[in-house]
N, C-alpha and C positions, 0 to 999 in steps of 0.2 A: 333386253340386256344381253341374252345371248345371242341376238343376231350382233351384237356391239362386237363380242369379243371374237366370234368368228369374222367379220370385217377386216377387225385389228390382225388375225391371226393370219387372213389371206394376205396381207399387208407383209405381216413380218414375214410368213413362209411361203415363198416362191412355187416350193413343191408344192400346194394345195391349188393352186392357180393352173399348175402342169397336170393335174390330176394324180398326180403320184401319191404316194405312202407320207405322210407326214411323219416326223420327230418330233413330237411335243414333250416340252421338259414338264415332269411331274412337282405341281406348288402344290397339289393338294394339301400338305401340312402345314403349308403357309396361306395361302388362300382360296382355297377351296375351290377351285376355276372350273366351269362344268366341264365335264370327261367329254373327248371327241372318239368316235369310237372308228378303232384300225389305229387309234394313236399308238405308237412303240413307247412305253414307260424307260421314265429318266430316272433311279433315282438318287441321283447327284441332283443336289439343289445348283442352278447354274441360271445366268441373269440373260440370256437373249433372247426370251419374250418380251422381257420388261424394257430391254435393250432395242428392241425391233419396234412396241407399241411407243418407248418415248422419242424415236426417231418420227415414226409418222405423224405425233402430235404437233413436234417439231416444225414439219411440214403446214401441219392446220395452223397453226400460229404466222405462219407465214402470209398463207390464203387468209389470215383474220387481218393482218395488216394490210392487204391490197384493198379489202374492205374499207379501209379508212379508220380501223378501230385501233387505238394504243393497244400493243401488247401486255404491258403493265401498268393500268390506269393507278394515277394517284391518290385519287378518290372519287367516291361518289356520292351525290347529294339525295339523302333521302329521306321520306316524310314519316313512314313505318316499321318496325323491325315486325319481323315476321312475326314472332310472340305477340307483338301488340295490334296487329291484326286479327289473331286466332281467338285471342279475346277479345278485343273489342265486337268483333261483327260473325264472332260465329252462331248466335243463337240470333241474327238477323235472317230475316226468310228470303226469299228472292226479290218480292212485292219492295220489299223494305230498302233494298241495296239497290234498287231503278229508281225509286223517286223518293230523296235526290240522289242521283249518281254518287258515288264513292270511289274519289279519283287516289290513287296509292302511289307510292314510290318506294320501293324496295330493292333488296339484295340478298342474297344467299347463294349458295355449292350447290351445283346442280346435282341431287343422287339421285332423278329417275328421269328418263325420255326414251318418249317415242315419237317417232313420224308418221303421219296418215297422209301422203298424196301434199296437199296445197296447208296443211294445219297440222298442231303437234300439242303432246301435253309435256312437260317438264313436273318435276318437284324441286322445289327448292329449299333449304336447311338452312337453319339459322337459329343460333341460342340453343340447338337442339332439336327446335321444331321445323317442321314442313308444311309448305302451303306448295297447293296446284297452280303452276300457271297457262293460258292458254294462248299459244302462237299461231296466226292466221294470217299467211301471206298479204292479205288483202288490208291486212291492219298494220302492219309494221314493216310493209313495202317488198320490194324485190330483192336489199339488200339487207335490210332486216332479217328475210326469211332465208338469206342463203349463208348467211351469218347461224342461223341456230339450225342448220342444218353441216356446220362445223364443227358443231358444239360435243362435248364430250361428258363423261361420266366425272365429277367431283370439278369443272368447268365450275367460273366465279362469275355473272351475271348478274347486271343491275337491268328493272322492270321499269317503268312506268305504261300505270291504266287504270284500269276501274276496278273493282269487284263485283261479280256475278255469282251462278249458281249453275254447274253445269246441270244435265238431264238426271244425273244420276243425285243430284242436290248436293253435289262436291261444292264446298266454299271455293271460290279462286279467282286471280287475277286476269284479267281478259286484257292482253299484251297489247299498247299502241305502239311501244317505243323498247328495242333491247339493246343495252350497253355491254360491249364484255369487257371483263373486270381483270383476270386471273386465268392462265392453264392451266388443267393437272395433266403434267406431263406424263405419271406414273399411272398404272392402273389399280382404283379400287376396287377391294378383296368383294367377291360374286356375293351379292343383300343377298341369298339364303342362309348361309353357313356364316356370312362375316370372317374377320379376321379370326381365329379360330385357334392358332398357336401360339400358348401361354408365353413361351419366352419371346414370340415375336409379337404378342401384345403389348406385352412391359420394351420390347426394345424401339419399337416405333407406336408411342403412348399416343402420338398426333392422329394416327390411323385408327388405333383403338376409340378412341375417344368420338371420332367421326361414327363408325360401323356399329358400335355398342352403346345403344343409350343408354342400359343401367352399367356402364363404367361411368360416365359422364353425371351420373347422379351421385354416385359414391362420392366422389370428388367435389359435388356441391354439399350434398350433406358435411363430409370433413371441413370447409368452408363456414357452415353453421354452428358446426361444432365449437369453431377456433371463438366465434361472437360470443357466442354464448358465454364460452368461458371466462372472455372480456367484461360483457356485461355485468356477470354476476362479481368479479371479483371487484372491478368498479363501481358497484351497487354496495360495498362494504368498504372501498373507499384505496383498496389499494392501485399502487402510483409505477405502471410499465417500465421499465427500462433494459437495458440493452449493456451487457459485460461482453467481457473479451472472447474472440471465438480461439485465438492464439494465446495461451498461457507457458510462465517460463517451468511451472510445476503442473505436473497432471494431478488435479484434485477434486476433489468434490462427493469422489464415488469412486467404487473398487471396481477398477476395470483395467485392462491393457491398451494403450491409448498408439493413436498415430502420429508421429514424430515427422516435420519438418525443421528447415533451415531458413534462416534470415541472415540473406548474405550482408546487409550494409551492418547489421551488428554481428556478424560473424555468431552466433548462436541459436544454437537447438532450440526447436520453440513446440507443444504439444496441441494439436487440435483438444480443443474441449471436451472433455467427456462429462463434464456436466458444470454447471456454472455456480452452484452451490458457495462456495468459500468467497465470490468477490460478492452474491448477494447480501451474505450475513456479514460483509464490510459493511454493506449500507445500511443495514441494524445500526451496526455502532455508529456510522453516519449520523443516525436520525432520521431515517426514514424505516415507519416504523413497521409500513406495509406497504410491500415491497413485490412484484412478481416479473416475469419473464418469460414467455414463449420461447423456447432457445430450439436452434439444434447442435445436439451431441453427436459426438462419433468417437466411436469405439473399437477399435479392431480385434474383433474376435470372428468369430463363425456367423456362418445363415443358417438361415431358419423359417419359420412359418412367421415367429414371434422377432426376430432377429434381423436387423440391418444393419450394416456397419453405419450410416448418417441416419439419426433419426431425432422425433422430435418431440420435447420436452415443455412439460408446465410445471414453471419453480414458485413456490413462492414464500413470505414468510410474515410473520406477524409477530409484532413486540406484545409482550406483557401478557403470552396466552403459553400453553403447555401444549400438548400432544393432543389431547382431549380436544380443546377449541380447537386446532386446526381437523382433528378428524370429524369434527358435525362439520365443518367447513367443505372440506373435501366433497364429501356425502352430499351436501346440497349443490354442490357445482356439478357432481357427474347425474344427479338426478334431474336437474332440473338441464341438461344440457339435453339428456334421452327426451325429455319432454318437447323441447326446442327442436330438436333433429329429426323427432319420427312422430310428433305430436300426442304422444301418450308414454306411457312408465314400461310398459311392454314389449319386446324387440323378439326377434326368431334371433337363435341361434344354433343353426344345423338343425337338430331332432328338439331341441330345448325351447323355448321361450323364458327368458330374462326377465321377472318383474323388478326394474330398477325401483319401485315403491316400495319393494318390502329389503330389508338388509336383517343380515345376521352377525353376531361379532363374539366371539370366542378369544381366550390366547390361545398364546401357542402352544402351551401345554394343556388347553383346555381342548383346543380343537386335535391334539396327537389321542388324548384320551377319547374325546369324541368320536372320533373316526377309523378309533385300534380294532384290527378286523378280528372276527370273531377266531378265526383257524389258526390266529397264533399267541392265543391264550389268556388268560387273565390281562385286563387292563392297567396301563402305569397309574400312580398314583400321584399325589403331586411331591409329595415328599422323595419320591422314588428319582426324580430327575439332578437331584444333589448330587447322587452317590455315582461314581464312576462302573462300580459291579454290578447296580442294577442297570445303567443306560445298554452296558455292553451288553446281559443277557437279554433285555427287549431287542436290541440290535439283532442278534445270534436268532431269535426266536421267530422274530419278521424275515429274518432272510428267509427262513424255511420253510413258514409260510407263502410267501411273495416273492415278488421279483428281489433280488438281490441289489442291495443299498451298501453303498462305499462306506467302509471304517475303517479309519486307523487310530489307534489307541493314542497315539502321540498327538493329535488333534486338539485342540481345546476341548472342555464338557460343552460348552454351549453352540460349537458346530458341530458337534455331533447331534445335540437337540435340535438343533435348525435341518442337517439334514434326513432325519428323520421325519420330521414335520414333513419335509418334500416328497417324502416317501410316502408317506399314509395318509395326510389328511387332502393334499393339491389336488387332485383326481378328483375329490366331490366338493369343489368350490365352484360351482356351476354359477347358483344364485351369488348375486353381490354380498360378502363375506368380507368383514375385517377381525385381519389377524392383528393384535395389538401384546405387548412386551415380548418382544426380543432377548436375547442372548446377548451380554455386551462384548463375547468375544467377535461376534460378526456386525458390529454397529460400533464403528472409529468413530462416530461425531455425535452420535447422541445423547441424552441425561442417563446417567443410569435411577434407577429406583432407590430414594433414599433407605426401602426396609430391604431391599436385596438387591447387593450393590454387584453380584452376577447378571441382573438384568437390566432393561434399559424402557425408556418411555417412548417406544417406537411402535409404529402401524404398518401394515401391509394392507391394501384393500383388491379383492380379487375378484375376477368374474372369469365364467367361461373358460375355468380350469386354468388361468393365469395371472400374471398379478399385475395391474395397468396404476399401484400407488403406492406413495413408499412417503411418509413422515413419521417427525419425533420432535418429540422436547428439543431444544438446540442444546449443544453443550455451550456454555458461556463462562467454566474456569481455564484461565491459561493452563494453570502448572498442569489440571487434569488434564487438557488436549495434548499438552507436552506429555504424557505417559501414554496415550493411546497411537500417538505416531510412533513413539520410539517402539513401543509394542508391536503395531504394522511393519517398522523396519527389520524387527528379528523377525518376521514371517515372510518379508521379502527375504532375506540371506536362507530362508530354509528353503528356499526356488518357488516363491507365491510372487510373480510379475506383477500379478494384478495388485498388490497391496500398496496400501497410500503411502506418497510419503513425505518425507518432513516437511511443513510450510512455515520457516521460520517467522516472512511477514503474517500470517494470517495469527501466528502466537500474540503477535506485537500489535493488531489490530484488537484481539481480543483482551490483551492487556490495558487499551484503554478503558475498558469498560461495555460489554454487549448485555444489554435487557433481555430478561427471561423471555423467550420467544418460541413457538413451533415455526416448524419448516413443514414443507411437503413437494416432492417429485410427483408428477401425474404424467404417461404415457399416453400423448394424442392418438399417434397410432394405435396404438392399441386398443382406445377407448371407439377408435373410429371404428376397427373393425370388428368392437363388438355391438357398434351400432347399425350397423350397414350389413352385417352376416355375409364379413370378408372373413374366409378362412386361413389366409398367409397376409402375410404383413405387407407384400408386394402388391397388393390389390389395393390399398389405400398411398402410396407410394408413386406420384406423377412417376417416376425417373428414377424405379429401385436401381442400384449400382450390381452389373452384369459380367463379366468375362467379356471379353472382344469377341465378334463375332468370327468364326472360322475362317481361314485365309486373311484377315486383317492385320497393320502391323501393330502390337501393342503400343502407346502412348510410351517414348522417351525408352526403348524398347529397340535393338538392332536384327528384332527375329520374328517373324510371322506366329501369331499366334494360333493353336491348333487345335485348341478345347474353347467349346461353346457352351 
């Protein structure tokens, strides 16, 4: 491989041919390219290697057509995928693959070649795996053999021939016949180090996904993940559908949403931020279970945990409380860990996850739970009423600990919610349900018939975050008409995020909505605590990035500067 890119290099730079000093521009942060040494360090990232090797490939594509070979075939007919080779006939011995012959037809990106004199070995990729093949002038002719000595590194070839067993008892294809398929014009990043730079993994996921098999995995597990969650909720009988991703009100959930335009109705229209309020229409529809895979978007900040587009598991049940959706929940992400990693057990950083064992506290059971010892007697439960004791616990935990936001004008019950964030979220490692909320930070849920301060909602958390969110529904109009107008004076006190008025969804609930739970579940989230991805962009094909430097922004009259 390194006699490749020195080829390629004398190609692109003249002065290596003169014998002179070369200028090589420094990709080590982007692909790691083996060091030439007397090189001059560039470090401005600049494209005329990549410029000088797709010029020459340019070239080989040219000599591929005097060949006689399409540039860009349409298809090719084949009998094998690589995968269904490596199984079928890898625990075959040599003895086994001669009599009877085993004739193959295959395709894969070429990532490894070499030439010996008159014969050559390739690797070829496919599905993810690799099989050897073996080129021998004497078997695939004169222009066979001057064809795959054109051939380049991530090059698209189709086989036909047998299978053998070389000397070393390598499984592989013994070449009669080679088709080329596909160029790669661009040079793949040097198989030692791989593609290596995190933002330039997420910004070309196609390169990533070639050079990094466990990215390629993450992304099948997220894949098993999404089944799973199918299965099981259609194992209990609920019925898929599909709401709007453009709403005329942002509802559903407290958040700052993205605002487009529709010009043929000339009005403001809000990307979804969660789908909530048109599912619990199809309660009152009559459909009584009900869910939705959606994606949300949000505009707010990044994060590890944090995307602006991301993706969401709704769904809801008639004639059941908070309680029945939360064993519900609980046996979807359980038995989902089981599906994805074939046991209740997962790594996560220094931890191990037993998704078999769960714990479940409220919220004020888990603040008491987990009140550190350095800032003094424990709250009690009556102690959470009283506005003078929340504030001296408040006062008493700062001085203790990291310092937690209060303002006295606040509701009581966020200020209980953000203390809860304060003290107990840090040791929700093991899967953990937080259940009764605060009904000042919960607009749509039941509140508690014996304390109408709180509310019939869950939080379910792992790995120090919280990937689930249901409740009781609410199901009185006049009560949901008190909780928006409520959100709307928290809106006028500068709270963006707060919901606001839905007058159809009043008028939906006014015919009649059956006692039902809901529940939000974070795929993401749930992925990357199945996979021991630590940012949310590593479960994410296509996280949303800044323009790359020198680019022009999209709809934009100015080059963008920050990468």
């Amino acid at each position: 491989m390194i006699l490749r890119y020195i080829q390629d290099l004398a190609v692109a730079f003249p002065e290596m041919r003169a014998g002179r000093r070369p200028v090589v521009y420094n990709r080590v942060s982007q692909f790691s390219l083996p060091a030439l040494e007397g090189a001059i360090p560039c470090q401005r990232i600049l494209l005329a290697f990549d410029e000088n090797v797709y010029e020459l490939r340019r070239q080989k594509l040219k000599q591929i057509e005097a060949l006689g070979q399409a540039a860009y075939r349409s298809k090719y007919d084949f009998t094998h995928t690589i995968p269904q080779i490596l199984k079928e006939y890898s625990d075959k011995s040599a003895e086994q693959l001669e009599t009877p012959r085993v004739n193959v037809r295959a395709a894969g990106r070429i990532m490894a070649i070499r030439l010996m004199g008159k014969a050559g070995f390739c690797h070829l990729q496919q599905g993810g795996e690799r099989l050897q093949i073996y080129v021998k002038k004497d078997a695939v002719g004169d222009q066979g053999f001057e064809l795959y000595k054109l051939l380049d590194l991530g090059d698209h070839v189709g086989v036909s021939g047998y299978l053998f067993r070389t000397r070393t008892g390598e499984l592989s294809i013994h070449v009669e016949e080679i088709t080329f398929l596909s160029k790669d014009l661009l040079p793949l990043p040097e198989k030692f180090h791989g593609l290596t730079d995190v933002e330039l993994r997420y910004r070309q996921r196609y390169v990533d996904l070639l050079m990094n098999p466990g990215v390629r995995e993450v992304f099948l597990k997220r894949s098993q993940l999404v089944q799973s969650l199918r299965r099981t909720l259609e194992s209990h009988d609920f019925v898929e559908v599909e709401t709007p991703m453009m709403q005329p009100i942002a509802g559903g959930a407290v958040a700052r949403p993205f605002v487009t335009h529709h010009n043929t109705l000339d009005m403001d229209l809000f990307l979804r931020i969660a789908p909530e309020l048109y599912l619990k229409r199809l309660v009152v529809g009559g459909f009584d279970r009900v869910y939705e895979i959606n994606r949300n978007f949000r505009n707010e900040g990044l994060g590890w945990r944090w995307n602006p587009e991301f993706t969401m598991l709704e769904f809801y049940q008639a004639y059941t409380d908070y309680q029945g959706v939360m064993d519900l929940t609980q046996e979807l992400i359980t038995q989902a860990a089981h599906d994805v990693t074939g046991g209740t057990k997962t790594k996560w950083g220094e931890h191990e996850i037993d998704w078999g064992n769960w714990r479940r506290f409220t919220m004020r059971e888990a603040i008491i739970h987990y009140w550190p010892d350095a800032a003094g007697a424990k709250p009690e439960m009556h102690d959470f009423a009283s506005p003078d004791c929340l504030k001296q616990f408040v006062e008493r935990f700062n001085q203790a600990r990291s310092h937690m936001a209060y303002d006295p004008k606040d509701p009581l019950g966020k200020t209980i919610a953000n203390l809860f964030e304060a003290v107990a979220e840090e040791h929700l490692t093991q899967p953990t349900i937080i259940y009764e909320f605060p009904t000042a930070i919960s607009p749509l849920s039941k509140q508690k018939p014996d304390e109408t301060e709180w509310t019939e909602r869950f939080e379910i958390f792992a790995g120090q975050m919280e990937i689930s969110n249901g409740f009781s529904e609410l199901n009185d109009p006049e009560d949901q008409r008190r909780r928006f107008e409520d959100q709307l004076k928290e809106r006028e006190r500068g709270d963006d995020e707060a919901h606001q008025m839905d007058e159809d969804y009043i008028r939906a609930l006014s015919y009649g909505m059956p006692p039902a739970g809901g529940v939000g579940m974070g795929v993401d989230r749930l992925c990357m605590l199945l996979t021991d991805s630590h940012t949310i962009r590593d479960v994410i094909l296509f996280p949303l990035l800044r323009p790359e430097k020198g680019t022009r922004a999209e709809g934009s009259g100015k080059m963008e500067e920050t990468v």
